[in-house]
N, C-alpha and C positions, 0 to 999 in steps of 0.2 A: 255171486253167480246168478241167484234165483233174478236179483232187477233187472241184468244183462241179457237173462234169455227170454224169460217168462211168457212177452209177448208173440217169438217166433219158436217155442216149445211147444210141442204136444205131448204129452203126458206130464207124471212127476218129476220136475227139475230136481228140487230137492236127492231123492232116491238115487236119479241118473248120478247127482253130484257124489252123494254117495259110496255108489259102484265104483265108481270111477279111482275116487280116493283110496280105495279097499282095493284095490286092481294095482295101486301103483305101488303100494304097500308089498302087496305079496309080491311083486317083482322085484320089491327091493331097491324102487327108483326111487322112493321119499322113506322117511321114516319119522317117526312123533319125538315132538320134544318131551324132554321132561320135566317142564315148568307149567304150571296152570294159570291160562287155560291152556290147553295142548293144544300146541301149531307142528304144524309140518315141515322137512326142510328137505331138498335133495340130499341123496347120499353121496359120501365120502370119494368110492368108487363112480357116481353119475355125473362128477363136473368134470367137465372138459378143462 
């Protein structure tokens, strides 16, 4: 994400990317694998 935005970002992309993650989490629209490293994946109930 950070190479994609970085040039038309203002502030911390990183952090934003972050938030964001953490946002979609407690919504319950991704949730973490449990292999390491931990990746993400839509939930069960999220796919169409």
């Amino acid at each position: 994400m950070y190479a994609r935005v970085k040039d038309d970002f203002e502030g911390g992309v990183q952090w934003y990317g972050e938030t964001v993650k953490l946002d979609l989490e407690a919504r319950k629209l991704i949730e973490r694998t449990k292999n390491k490293p931990v990746k993400y994946k839509l939930t069960v109930s999220n796919i169409s």
